[in-house]
C-alpha positions as CSV (number, residue, x, y, z in Angstrom):
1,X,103.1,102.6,117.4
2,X,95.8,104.6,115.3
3,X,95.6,107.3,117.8
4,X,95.8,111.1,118.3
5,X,96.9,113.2,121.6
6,X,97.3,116.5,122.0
7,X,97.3,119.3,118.7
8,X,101.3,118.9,118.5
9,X,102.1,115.8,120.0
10,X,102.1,113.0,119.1
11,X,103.9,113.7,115.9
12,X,103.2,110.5,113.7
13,X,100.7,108.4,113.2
14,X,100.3,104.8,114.2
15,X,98.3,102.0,116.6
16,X,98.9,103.9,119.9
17,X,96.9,105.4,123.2
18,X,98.3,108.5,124.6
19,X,98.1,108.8,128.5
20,X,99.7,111.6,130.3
21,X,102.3,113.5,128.2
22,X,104.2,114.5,130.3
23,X,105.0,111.1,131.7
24,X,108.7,109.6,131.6
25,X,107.1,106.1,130.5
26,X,106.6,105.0,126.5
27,X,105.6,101.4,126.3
28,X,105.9,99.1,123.1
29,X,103.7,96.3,123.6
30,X,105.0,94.9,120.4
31,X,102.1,92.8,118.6
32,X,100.4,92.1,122.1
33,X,97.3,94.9,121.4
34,X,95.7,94.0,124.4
35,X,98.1,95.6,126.6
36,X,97.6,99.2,125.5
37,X,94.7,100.6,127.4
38,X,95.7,98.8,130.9
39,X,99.4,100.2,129.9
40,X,98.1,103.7,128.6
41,X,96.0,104.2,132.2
42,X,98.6,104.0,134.2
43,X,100.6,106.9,136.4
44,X,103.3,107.7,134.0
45,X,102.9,106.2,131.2
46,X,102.9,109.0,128.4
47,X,102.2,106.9,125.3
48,X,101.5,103.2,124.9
49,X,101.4,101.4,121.5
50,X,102.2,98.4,119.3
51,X,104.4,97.6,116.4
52,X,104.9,94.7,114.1
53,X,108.0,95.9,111.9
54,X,111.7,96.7,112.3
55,X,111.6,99.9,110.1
56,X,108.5,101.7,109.6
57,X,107.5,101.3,113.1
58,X,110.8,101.5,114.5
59,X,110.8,104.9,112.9
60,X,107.6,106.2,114.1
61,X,108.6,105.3,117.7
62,X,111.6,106.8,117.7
63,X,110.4,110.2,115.9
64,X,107.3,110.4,118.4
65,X,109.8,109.7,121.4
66,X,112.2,112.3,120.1
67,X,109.3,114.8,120.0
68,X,108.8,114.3,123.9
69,X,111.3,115.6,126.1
70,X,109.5,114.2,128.9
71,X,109.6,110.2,127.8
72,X,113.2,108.7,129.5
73,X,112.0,105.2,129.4
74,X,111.1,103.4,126.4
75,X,109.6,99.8,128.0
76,X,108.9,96.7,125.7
77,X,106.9,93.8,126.2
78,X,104.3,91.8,125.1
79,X,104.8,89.1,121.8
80,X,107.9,89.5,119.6
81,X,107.0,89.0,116.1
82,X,108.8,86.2,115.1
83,X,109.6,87.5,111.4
84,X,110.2,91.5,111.7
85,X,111.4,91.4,115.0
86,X,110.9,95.0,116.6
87,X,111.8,94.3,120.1
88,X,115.0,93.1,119.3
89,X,115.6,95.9,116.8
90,X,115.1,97.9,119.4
91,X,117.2,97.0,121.6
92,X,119.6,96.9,118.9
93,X,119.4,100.7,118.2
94,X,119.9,101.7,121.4
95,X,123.0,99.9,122.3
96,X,124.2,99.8,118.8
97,X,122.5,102.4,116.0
98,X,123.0,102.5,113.0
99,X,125.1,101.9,110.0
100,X,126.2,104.1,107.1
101,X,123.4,102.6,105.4
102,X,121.3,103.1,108.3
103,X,120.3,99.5,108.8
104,X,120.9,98.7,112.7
105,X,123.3,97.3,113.5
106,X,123.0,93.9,115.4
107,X,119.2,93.9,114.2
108,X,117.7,90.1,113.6
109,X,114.6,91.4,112.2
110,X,113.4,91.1,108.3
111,X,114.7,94.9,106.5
112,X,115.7,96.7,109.7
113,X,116.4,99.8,107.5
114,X,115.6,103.1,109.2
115,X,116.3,105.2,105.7
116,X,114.4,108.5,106.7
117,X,115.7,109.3,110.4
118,X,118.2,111.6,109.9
119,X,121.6,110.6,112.0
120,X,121.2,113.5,114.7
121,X,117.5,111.9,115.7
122,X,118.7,108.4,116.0
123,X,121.4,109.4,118.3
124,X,119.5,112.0,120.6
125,X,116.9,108.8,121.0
126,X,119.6,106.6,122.0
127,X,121.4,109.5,124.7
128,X,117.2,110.8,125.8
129,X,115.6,106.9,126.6
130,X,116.7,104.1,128.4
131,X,115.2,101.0,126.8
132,X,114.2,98.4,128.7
133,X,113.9,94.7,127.6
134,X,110.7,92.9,128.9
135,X,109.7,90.7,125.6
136,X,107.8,88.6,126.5
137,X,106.3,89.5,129.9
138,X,102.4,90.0,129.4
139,X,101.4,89.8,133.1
140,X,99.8,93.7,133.8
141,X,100.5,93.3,137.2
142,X,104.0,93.0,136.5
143,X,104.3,95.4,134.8
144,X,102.4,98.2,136.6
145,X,105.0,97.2,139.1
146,X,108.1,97.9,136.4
147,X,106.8,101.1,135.6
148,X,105.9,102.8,139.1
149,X,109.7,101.9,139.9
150,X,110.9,103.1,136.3
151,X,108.8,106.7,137.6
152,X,110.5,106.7,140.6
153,X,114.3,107.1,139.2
154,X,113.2,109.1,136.4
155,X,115.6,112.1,135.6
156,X,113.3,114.7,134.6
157,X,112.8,115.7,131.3
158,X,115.6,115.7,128.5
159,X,117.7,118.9,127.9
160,X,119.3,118.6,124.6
161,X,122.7,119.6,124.0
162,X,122.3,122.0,121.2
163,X,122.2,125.6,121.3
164,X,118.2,127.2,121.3
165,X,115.4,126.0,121.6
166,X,112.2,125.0,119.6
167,X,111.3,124.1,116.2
168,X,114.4,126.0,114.5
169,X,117.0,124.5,116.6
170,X,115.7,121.0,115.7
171,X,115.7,122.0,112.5
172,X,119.5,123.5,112.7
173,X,120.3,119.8,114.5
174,X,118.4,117.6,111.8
175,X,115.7,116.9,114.1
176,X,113.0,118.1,112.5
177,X,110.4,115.7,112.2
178,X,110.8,113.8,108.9
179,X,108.3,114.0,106.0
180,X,107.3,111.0,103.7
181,X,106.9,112.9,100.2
182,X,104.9,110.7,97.5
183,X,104.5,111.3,94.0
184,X,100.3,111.0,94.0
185,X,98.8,109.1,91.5
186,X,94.4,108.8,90.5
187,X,92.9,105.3,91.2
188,X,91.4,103.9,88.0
189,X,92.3,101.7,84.8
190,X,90.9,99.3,82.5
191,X,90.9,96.2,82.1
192,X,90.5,95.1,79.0
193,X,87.2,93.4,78.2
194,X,88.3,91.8,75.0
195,X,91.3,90.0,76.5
196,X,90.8,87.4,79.0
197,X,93.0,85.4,81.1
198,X,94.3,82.3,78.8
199,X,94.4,80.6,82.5
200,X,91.1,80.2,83.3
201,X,88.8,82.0,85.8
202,X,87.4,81.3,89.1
203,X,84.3,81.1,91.3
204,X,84.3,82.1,95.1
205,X,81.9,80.7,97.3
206,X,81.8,80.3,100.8
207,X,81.2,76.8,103.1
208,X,79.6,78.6,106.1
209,X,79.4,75.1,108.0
210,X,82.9,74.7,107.7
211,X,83.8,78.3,107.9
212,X,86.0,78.3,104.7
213,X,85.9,80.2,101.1
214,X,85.7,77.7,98.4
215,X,87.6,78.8,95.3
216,X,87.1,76.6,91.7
217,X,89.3,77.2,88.7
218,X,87.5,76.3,85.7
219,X,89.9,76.5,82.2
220,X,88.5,78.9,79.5
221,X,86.5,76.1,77.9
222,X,84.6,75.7,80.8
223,X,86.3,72.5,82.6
224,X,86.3,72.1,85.9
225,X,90.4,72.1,86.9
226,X,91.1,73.0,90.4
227,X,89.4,73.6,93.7
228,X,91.2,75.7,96.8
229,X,89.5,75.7,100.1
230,X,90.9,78.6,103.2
231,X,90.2,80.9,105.6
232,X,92.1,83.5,104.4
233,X,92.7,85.5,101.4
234,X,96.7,86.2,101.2
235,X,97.7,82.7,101.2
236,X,94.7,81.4,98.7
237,X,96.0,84.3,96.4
238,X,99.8,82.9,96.5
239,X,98.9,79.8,96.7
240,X,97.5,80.5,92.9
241,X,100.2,82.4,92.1
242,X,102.2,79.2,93.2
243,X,100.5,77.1,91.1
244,X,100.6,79.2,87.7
245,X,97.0,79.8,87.8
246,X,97.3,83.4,87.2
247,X,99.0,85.6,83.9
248,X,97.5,88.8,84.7
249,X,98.0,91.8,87.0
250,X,94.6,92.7,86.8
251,X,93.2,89.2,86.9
252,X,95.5,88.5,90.6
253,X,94.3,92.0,91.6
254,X,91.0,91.2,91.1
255,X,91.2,88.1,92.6
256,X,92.9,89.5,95.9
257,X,90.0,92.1,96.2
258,X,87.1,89.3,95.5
259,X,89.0,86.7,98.5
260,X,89.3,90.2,100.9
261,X,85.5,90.2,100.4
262,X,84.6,87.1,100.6
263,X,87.1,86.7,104.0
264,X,84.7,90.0,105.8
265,X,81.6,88.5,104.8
266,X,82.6,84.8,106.2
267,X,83.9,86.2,109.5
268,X,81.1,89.3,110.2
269,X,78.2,87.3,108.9
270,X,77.6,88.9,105.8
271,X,76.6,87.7,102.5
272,X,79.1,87.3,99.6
273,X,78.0,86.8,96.0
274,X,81.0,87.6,93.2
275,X,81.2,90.9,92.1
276,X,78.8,92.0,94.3
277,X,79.1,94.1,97.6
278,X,78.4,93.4,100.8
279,X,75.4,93.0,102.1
280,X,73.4,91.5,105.4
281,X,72.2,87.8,104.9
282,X,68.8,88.2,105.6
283,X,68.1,84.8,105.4
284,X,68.7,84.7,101.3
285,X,70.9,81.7,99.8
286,X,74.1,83.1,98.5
287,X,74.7,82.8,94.9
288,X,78.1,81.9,93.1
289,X,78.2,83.7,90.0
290,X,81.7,84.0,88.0
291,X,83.5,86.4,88.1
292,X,82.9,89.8,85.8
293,X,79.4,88.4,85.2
294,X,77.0,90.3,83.1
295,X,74.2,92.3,84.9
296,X,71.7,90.0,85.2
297,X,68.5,90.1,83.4
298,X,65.3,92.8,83.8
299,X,63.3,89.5,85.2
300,X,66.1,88.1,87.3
301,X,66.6,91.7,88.7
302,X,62.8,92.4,89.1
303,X,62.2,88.6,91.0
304,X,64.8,90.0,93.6
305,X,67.7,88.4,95.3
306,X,65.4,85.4,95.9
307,X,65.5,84.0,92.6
308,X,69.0,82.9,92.0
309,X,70.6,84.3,88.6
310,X,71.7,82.5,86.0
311,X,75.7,82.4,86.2
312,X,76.6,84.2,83.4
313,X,79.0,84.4,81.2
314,X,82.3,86.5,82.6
315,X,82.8,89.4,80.5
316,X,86.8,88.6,80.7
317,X,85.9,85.1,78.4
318,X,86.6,85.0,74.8
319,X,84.1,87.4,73.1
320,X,83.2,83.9,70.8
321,X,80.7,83.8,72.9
322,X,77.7,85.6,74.1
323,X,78.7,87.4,77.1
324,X,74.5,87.5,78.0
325,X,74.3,83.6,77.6
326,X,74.1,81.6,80.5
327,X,76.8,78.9,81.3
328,X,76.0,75.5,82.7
329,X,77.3,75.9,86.0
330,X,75.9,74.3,89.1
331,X,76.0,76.3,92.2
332,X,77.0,73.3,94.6
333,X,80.0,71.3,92.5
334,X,79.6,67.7,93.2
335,X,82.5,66.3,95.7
336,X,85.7,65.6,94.0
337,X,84.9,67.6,91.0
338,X,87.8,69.1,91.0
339,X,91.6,68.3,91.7
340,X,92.5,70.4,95.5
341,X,95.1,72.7,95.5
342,X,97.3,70.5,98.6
343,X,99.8,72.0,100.4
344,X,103.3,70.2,100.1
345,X,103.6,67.1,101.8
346,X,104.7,65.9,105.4
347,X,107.0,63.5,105.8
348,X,104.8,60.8,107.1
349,X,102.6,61.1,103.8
350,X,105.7,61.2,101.5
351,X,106.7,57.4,103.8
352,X,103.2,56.5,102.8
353,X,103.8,57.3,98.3
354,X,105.5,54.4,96.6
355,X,108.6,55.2,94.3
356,X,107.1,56.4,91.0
357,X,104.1,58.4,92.3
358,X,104.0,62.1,91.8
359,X,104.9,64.2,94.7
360,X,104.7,68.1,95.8
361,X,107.3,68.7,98.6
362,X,108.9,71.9,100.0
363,X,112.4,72.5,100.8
364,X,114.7,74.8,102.7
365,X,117.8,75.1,100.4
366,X,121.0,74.0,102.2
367,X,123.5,73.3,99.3
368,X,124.0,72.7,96.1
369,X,125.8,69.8,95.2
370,X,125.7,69.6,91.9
371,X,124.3,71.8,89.3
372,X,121.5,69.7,88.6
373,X,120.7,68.5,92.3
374,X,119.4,70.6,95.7
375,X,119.9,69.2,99.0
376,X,118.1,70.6,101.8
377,X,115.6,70.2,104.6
378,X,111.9,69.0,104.3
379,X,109.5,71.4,105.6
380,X,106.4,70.8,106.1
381,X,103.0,73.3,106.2
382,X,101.7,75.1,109.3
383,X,98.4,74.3,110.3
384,X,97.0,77.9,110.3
385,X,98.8,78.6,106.9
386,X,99.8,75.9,105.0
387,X,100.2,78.0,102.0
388,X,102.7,80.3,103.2
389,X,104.3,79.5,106.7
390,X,106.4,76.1,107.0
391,X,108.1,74.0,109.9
392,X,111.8,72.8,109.1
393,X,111.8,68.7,109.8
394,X,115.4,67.2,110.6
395,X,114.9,65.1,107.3
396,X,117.1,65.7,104.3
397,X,116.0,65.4,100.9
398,X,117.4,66.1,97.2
399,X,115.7,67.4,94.3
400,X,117.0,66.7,90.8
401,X,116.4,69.3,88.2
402,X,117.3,69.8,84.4
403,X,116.5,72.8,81.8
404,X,113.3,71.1,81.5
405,X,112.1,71.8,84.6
406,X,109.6,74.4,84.5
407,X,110.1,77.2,87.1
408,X,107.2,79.0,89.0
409,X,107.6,82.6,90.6
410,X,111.4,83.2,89.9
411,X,114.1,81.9,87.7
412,X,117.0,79.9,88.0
413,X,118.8,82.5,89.8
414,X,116.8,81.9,92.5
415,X,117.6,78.5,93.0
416,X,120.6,79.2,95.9
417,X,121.3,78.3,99.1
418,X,118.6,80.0,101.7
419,X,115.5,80.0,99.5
420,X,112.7,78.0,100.0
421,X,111.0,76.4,97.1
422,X,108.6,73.5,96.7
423,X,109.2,70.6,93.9
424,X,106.6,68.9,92.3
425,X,107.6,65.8,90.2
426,X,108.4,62.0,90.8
427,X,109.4,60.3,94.1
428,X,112.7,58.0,93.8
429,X,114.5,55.3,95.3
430,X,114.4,55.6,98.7
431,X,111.8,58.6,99.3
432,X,114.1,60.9,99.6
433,X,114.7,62.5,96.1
434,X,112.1,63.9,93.8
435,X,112.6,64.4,90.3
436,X,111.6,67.6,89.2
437,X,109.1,68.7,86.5
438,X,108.6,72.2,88.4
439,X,109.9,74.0,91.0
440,X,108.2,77.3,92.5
441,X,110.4,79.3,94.2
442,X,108.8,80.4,97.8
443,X,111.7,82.7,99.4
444,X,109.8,86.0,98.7
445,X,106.3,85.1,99.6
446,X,106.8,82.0,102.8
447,X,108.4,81.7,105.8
448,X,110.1,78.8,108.3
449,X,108.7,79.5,112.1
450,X,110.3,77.3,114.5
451,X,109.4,75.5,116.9
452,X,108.5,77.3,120.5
């Protein structure tokens, strides 16, 4: 479950409010932040906080609980998340555990691995709280309700059954508090300036009128190749890891850090220019210079931000040319200068394609019929991320596949049953089998939500 309390309690970090600490109420709120405060204020309630993951989390609730004698109640509400699910985990623990591998058991959360609570601490937080199942209940009222009644049976504080007391009886019992150790390492590196990215490089603008970031691929002669437009940077950053678009660590880093910018400035108000930082607006036109651009000129620096620099040549280019030269590269791209980067297709656009016409479809592997074919559902892109989060459809479809097939993201390994992978290649008979020229494989980086 960021917060402090008192010097020694609570033990662990994490996104928390601490009340009164000697209160027999904890309250997971689960991804539903706005419940904290109105949770921590109340009679009772020793710590209130949220979580979003089945393992980390888990293990920071259960370690700060542990560390109170007082809490006897451990009460969850709010919104599940609908991937890592933590409520449920929780629940889990504390009518199941844990394995021998310490996964727990019964837990339909992604990794529900709890691999630094020693056994001792998992089991005195299952005997000390009694967890209480309210996913889903967000009404304050309601709960305020729960948790003067939960205050009203409470036992008193937890005497645990092993001989002394303090730190080096925990210890003696494996319950003292466990410590992450890291092997530090120095920020820093180089990227090499005389090596470029044989994929092309990109320019990051922002359309402030329809609150997106614009992001152009142009190949390392200079062509205009693809154009991506979003709202935020981890799905623009796989969706050009998707597409190929990318052969270079440092390159995708980069590329992640430049989006992350460019996704503050377009939501605080701030303006973004490439490879710049941050800065207020203050009523200047924002430039789009490449990326790793040169420093501009002694006159383009002394005119100010007003006069808008040359783009210049990035420094990560072929060092053919002059890195100081300026490249003939409008600002503003005229409209359809550039093929899109679409998300896959819906079913009602893949009625619409005639036979023959290239496609780009995603699929939710069900079986394998043959070695060369895939059979599985059609899913189609969420609205908020089309990128990365998909809707499973009821329609089956079959993609056909030989060595030829190029493969995006993973190998052929990872073409089982269970993944999720999107084809792009030629619509057949019937509109319901593609022929593949190449297949990304999406089971590490999307996800199927259903339907509510």
């Amino acid at each position: 479950m960021a917060g402090s309390g008192a010097s020694t309690w609570p033990v662990v970090a994490g996104t928390y409010q601490v009340g009164d600490p000697a209160g027999p109420v904890a309250v997971c709120a689960l991804t539903s932040e706005e419940l904290i405060a109105p949770m921590a204020g109340l009679p009772g309630v020793a710590i209130a906080g949220k979580v979003y993951t089945a393992n980390q989390g888990i293990t920071r609730i259960v370690v700060n609980i542990t560390a109170n004698p007082a809490i006897r109640f451990l009460l969850i509400c709010g919104k599940d998340s609908p991937l890592f699910r933590p409520g449920q985990s929780l629940v889990a623990l504390s009518e199941r555990g844990v394995d021998e591998e310490r996964r727990i058991i019964g837990a339909a959360g992604y990794e529900p691995v709890l691999p630094t609570l020693a056994p001792e601490r998992v089991a005195r937080f299952r005997r000390q709280v009694e967890v209480l199942d309210w996913t889903g209940e967000e009404d304050a009222a309601a709960l305020a309700e729960g948790i003067r009644g939960l205050v009203a049976r409470s036992p008193g504080r937890f005497a645990a059954s092993i001989v002394g007391e303090g730190a080096e009886a925990e210890a003696a019992a494996g319950m003292a508090a466990p410590e992450e150790r890291f092997t530090p390492i120095r920020p820093g590196g180089v990227r090499e300036p005389l090596q470029y990215d044989p994929k092309g490089y990109f320019v990051i603008t922002l359309d402030r009128e329809n609150e997106q970031m614009v992001l152009r691929h142009y190949l390392p002669d200079h062509t205009p190749a693809h154009e991506m437009r979003g709202r935020s940077a981890g799905p623009m950053l796989l969706g050009l890891l998707r597409e190929g678009l990318v052969s270079q660590l440092s390159h995708a880093g980069y590329l992640g850090e430049e989006l992350a910018k460019a996704q503050a400035a377009l939501g605080l108000g701030l303006r973004y220019d490439q490879d710049r930082p941050l800065r207020p607006r203050e009523g200047v036109s924002e430039t789009s210079p490449a990326e790793g651009q040169a420093p501009q000129s002694q006159e383009a620096r002394g005119a100010g931000d007003a006069a808008a620099p040359a783009v210049s040549m990035p420094v990560s280019m072929p060092v053919s040319m002059p890195v100081s030269m300026p490249v003939s590269m409008p600002v503003s791209m005229p409209a359809g200068g550039m093929p899109p980067i679409a998300p896959p297709l819906t079913w009602a656009e893949l009625q619409a394609r005639e036979p023959g016409a290239t496609v780009d479809v995603a699929l939710a592997v069900g079986e394998l019929p043959a070695a060369d074919v895939i059979g599985g559902a059609l899913l189609e892109p969420d609205e908020a991320e089309p990128f990365g989060v998909y809707r499973r459809t009821a329609q089956r479809m079959q993609v056909r596949w030989t060595t030829a097939t190029r493969i995006v993201m993973g190998g052929p390994e990872d073409v089982r049953v269970g993944a999720l992978l999107r084809a792009h290649g030629t619509l057949g008979e019937g509109r319901r089998v593609v022929e593949a020229e190449r297949l990304v494989i999406l089971t590490r980086v999307g996800r199927i939500v259903e339907e509510a």
